[in-house]
C-alpha positions as CSV (number, residue, x, y, z in Angstrom):
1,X,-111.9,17.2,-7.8
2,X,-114.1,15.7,-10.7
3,X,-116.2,17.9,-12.9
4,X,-118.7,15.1,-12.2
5,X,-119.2,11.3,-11.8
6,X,-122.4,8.9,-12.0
7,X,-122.9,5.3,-11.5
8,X,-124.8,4.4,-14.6
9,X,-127.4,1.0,-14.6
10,X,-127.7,-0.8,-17.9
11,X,-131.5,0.2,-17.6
12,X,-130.0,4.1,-18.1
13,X,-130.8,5.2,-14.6
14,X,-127.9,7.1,-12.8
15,X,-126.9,7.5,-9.3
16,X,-124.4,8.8,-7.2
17,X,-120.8,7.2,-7.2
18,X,-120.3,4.8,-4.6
19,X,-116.8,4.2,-3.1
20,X,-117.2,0.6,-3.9
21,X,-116.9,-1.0,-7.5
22,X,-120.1,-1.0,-9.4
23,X,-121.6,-5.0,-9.3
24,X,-123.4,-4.0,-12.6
25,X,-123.6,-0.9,-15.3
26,X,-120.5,1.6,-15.6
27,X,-119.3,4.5,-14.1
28,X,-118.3,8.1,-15.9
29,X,-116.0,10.5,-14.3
30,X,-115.4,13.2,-15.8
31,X,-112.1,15.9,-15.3
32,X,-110.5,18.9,-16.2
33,X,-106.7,18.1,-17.6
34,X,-105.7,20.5,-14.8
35,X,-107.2,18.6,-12.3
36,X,-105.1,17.5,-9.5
37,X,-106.6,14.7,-8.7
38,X,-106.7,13.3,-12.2
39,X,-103.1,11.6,-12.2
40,X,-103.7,9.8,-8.8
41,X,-106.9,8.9,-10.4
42,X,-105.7,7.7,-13.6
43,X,-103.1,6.1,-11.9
44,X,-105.0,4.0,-9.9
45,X,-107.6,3.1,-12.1
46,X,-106.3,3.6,-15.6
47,X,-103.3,1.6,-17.9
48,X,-100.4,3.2,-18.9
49,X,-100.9,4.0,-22.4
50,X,-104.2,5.6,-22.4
51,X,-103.5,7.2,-18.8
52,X,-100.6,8.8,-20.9
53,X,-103.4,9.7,-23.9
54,X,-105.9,11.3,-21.9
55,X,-102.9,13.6,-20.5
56,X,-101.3,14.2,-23.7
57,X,-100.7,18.3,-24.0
58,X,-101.9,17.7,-28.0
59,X,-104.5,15.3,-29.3
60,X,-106.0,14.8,-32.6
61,X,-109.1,12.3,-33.5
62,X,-108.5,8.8,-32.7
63,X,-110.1,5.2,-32.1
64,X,-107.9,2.7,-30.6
65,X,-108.3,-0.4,-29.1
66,X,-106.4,-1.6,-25.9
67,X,-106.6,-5.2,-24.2
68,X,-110.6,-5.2,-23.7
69,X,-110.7,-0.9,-23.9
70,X,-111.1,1.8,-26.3
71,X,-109.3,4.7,-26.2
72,X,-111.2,7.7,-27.7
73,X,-110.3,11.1,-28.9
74,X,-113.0,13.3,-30.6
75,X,-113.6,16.9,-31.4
76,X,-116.1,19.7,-31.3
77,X,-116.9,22.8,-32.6
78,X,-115.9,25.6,-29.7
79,X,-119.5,26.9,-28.4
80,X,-117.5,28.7,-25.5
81,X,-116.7,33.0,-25.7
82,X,-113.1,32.7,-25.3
83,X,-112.9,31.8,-29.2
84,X,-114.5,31.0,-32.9
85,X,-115.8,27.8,-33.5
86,X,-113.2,26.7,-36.1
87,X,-111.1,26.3,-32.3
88,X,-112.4,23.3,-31.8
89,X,-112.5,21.9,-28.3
90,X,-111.0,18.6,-27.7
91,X,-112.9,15.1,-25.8
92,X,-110.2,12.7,-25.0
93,X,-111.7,9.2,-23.3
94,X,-110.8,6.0,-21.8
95,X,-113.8,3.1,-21.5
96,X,-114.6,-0.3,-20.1
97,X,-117.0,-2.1,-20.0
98,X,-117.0,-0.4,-16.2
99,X,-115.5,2.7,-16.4
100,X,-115.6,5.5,-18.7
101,X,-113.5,8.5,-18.3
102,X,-113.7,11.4,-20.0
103,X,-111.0,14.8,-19.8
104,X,-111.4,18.0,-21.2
105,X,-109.2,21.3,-21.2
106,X,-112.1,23.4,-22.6
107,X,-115.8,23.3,-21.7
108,X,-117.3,20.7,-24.2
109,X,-121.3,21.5,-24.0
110,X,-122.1,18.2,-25.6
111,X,-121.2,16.7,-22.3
112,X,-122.3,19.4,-20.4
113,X,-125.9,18.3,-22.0
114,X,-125.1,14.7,-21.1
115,X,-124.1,15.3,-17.5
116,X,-127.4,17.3,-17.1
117,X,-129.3,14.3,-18.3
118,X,-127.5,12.2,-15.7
119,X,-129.0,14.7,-13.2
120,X,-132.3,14.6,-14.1
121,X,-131.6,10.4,-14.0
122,X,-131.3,9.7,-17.6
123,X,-128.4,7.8,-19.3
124,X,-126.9,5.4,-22.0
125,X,-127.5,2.0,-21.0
126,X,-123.8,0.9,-22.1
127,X,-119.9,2.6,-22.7
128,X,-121.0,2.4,-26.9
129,X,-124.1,4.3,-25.8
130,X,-122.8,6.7,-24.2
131,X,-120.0,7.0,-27.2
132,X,-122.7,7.2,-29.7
133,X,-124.4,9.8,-27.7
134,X,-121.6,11.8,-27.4
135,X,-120.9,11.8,-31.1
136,X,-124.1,12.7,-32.3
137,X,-124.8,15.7,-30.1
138,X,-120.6,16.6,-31.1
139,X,-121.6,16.0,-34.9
140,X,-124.5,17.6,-34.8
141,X,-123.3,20.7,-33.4
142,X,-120.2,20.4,-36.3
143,X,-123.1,20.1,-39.3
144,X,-124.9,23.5,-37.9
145,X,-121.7,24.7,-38.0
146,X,-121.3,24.1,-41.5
147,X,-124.9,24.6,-42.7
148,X,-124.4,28.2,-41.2
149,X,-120.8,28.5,-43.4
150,X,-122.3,27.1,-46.4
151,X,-125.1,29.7,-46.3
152,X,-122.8,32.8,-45.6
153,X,-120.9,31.1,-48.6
154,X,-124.4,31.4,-50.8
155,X,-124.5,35.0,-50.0
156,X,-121.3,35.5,-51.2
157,X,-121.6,33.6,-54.8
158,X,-124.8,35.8,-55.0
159,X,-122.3,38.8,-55.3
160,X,-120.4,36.9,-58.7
161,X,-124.0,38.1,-60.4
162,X,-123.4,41.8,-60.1
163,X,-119.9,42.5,-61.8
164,X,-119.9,46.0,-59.8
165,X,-119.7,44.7,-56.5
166,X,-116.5,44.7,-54.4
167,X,-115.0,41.4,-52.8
168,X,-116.5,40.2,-49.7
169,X,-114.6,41.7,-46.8
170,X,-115.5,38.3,-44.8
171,X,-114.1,36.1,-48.0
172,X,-110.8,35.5,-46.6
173,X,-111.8,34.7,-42.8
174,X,-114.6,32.8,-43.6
175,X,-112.2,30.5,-46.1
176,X,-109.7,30.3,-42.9
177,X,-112.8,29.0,-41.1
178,X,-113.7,26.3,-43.7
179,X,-110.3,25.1,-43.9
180,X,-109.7,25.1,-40.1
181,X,-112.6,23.0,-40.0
182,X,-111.8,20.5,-42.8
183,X,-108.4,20.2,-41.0
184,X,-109.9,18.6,-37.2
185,X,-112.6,17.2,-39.3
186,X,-111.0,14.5,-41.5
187,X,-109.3,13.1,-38.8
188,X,-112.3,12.7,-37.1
189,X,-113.8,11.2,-39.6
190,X,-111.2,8.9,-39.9
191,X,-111.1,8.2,-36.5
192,X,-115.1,7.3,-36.4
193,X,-115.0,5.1,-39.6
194,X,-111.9,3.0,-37.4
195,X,-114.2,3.0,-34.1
196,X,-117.4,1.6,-36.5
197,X,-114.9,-1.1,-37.3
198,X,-113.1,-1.9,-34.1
199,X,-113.8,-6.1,-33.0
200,X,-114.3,-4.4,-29.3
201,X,-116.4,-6.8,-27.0
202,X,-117.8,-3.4,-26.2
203,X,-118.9,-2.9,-29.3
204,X,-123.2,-4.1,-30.2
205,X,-124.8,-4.4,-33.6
206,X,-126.9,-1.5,-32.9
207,X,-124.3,0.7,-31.7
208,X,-122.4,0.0,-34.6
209,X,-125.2,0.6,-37.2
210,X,-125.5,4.1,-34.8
211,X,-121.6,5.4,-34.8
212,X,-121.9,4.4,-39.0
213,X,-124.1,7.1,-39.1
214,X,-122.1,9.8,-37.4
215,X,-119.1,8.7,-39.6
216,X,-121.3,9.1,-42.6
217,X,-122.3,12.8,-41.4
218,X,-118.7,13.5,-40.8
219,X,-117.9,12.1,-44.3
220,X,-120.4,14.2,-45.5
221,X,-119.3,17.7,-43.6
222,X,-116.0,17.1,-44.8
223,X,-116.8,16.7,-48.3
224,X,-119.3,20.2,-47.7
225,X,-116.3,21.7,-46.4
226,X,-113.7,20.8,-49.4
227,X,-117.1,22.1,-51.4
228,X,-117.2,25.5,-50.0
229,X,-113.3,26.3,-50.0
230,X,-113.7,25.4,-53.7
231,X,-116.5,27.7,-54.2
232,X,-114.7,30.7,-51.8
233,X,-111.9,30.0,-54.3
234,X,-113.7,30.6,-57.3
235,X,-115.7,33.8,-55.7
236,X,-112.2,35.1,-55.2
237,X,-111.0,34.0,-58.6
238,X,-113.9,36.0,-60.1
239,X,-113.4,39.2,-58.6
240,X,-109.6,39.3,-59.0
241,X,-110.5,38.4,-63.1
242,X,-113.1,41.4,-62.9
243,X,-110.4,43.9,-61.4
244,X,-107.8,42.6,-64.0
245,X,-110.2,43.1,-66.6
246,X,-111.2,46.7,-65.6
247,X,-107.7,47.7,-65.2
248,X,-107.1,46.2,-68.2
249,X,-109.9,48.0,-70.0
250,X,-108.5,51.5,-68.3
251,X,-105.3,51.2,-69.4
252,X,-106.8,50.6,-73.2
253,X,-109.0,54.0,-72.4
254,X,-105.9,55.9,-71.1
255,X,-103.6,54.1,-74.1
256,X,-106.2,55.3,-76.8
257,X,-106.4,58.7,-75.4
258,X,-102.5,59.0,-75.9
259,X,-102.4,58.1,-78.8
260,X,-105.1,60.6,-80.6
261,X,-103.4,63.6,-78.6
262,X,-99.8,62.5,-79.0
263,X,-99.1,64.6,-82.4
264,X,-101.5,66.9,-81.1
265,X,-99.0,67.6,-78.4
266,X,-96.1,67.3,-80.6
267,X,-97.7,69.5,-83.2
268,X,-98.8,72.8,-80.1
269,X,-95.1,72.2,-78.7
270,X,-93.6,72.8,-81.6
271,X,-95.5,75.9,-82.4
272,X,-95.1,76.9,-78.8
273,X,-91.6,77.1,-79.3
274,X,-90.3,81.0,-79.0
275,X,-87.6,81.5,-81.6
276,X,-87.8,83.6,-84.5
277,X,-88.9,82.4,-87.9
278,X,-92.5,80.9,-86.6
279,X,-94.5,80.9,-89.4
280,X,-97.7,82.6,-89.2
281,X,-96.6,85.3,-86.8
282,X,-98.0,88.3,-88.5
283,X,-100.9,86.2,-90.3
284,X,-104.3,87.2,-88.7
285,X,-105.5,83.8,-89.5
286,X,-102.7,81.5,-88.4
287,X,-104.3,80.5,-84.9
288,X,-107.4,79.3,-86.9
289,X,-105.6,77.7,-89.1
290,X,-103.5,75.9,-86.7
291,X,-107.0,75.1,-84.5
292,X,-108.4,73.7,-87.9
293,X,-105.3,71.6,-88.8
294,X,-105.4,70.4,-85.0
295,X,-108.8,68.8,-85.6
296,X,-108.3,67.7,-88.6
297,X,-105.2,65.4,-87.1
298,X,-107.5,63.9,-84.1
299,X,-110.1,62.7,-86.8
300,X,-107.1,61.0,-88.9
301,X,-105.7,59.7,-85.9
302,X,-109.4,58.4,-84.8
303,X,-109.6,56.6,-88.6
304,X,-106.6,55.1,-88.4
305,X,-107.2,54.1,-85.1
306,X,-110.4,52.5,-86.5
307,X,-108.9,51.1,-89.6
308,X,-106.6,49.3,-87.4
309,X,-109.4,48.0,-84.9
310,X,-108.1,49.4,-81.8
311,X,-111.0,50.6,-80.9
């Protein structure tokens, strides 16, 4: 059973679907991949090739012309609870100039928001319409997406300024998430920039000049995306440099501190020592002595120190 399916007029009116073949517009049916009905379907109504692509158990972006179709395979960011976004969910398509058929394995709400158009008796006048539609609301949903990354990244970089604050617990998630993205992004990119310059008949002017912009905005999200694992990057590279440099700095404390009470140590040891002979035994003054020596040692051992610009 389909998940919905419209007759569409080329004036953008929808209407039930009629048993017989439409005399003008185009028709959308849309399916779940688990569908039983969808390989009789696609069998009778479908070619080979892209009956085999809209079933495919993986997809990634594509545009691809066949005889006088397109097949069509574009992604979104995943709006649904059962994951992040960065899952994106897959649209794969088949169109005519009669038919367009669209399967999903995830809820896509981009086409949920087009099918509850078509209820209300609104729709693209043509296939490329309803492509271009399609993309934008997908692209625009992907470009919150990032805007939202981007700003999380902002507050992030603003934590560079204060040398004393730890790393970002959400640094290394949130630079999975940018990279996820990038990597169903590109391809779609690709895949839009190859639609805007199929020779479809399907294919107007002002559908073109509409699906340029979209591969523009992609172009653009993946280029905002490369930006921000660049900048995560750098964040991390920061505080990693600032915890090198304070263990660094600790280890010159700790190294310095050694080395004025080294002889100090050697010096009490040695007079700790219990065997006869220890002078200063039976001299009343010997302990001050020995205090008075001690301190004059850690200044010595604080000039050289200084003479030799450790510290």
């Amino acid at each position: 059973m389909t998940i919905c399916s419209f007759d569409f007029t080329r004036q953008g009116a929808t209407a039930a679907t009629e048993a017989t073949p439409l005399d003008e517009g185009y028709r959308w049916v849309h399916f779940d991949l688990t569908d039983e009905d969808l390989p009789g379907f696609l069998h009778a109504n479908v070619p080979a090739i892209p009956a085999a692509a809209l079933t495919a158990p993986e997809t990634r972006p594509r545009a691809d012309r066949y005889d006088d179709g397109l097949i069509l395979n574009l992604r979104g960011v995943n709006m649904n609870a059962d994951g992040p976004a960065d899952q994106m969910v897959a649209v794969r398509m088949w169109m005519t100039a009669q038919l367009v058929v669209t399967v999903r394995v995830r809820k896509v709400f981009a086409l949920d928001e087009m099918r509850t158009e078509a209820e209300g008796g609104h729709a693209p006048g043509t296939p490329m319409q309803f492509v271009s539609a399609l993309a934008t609301r997908l692209m625009g949903q992907v470009q919150d997406t990032v805007f939202d990354l981007s700003g999380r990244v902002d507050a992030m970089e603003d934590s560079v300024e204060d040398d004393d604050s730890p790393l970002p617990t959400e640094l290394a998630e949130e630079r999975r998430t940018a990279i996820r993205l990038r990597r169903y992004l590109a391809p779609q990119r690709d895949a839009l920039v190859a639609l805007v310059g199929t020779d479809s008949p399907l294919m107007t002017q002002g559908t073109r000049d509409l699906l340029r912009e979209q591969a523009n905005l992609a172009k653009l999200n993946v280029e905002e995306l490369e930006g921000l694992i660049a900048r995560m990057t750098a964040v991390q590279d920061h505080h990693t440099a600032q915890a090198a440099l304070m263990q660094g700095h600790n280890g010159y404390v700790l190294s310095i501190v050694a080395a004025v009470f080294l002889p100090l140590g050697f010096v009490t040891g040695l007079f700790g020592v219990n065997v006869a002979g220890m002078p200063g035994i039976e001299t009343p003054w010997a302990f001050a002595a020995l205090c008075a020596s001690l301190v004059v040692m850690t200044a010595g051992a604080v000039w050289v120190l200084r003479r030799l610009k450790w510290i």
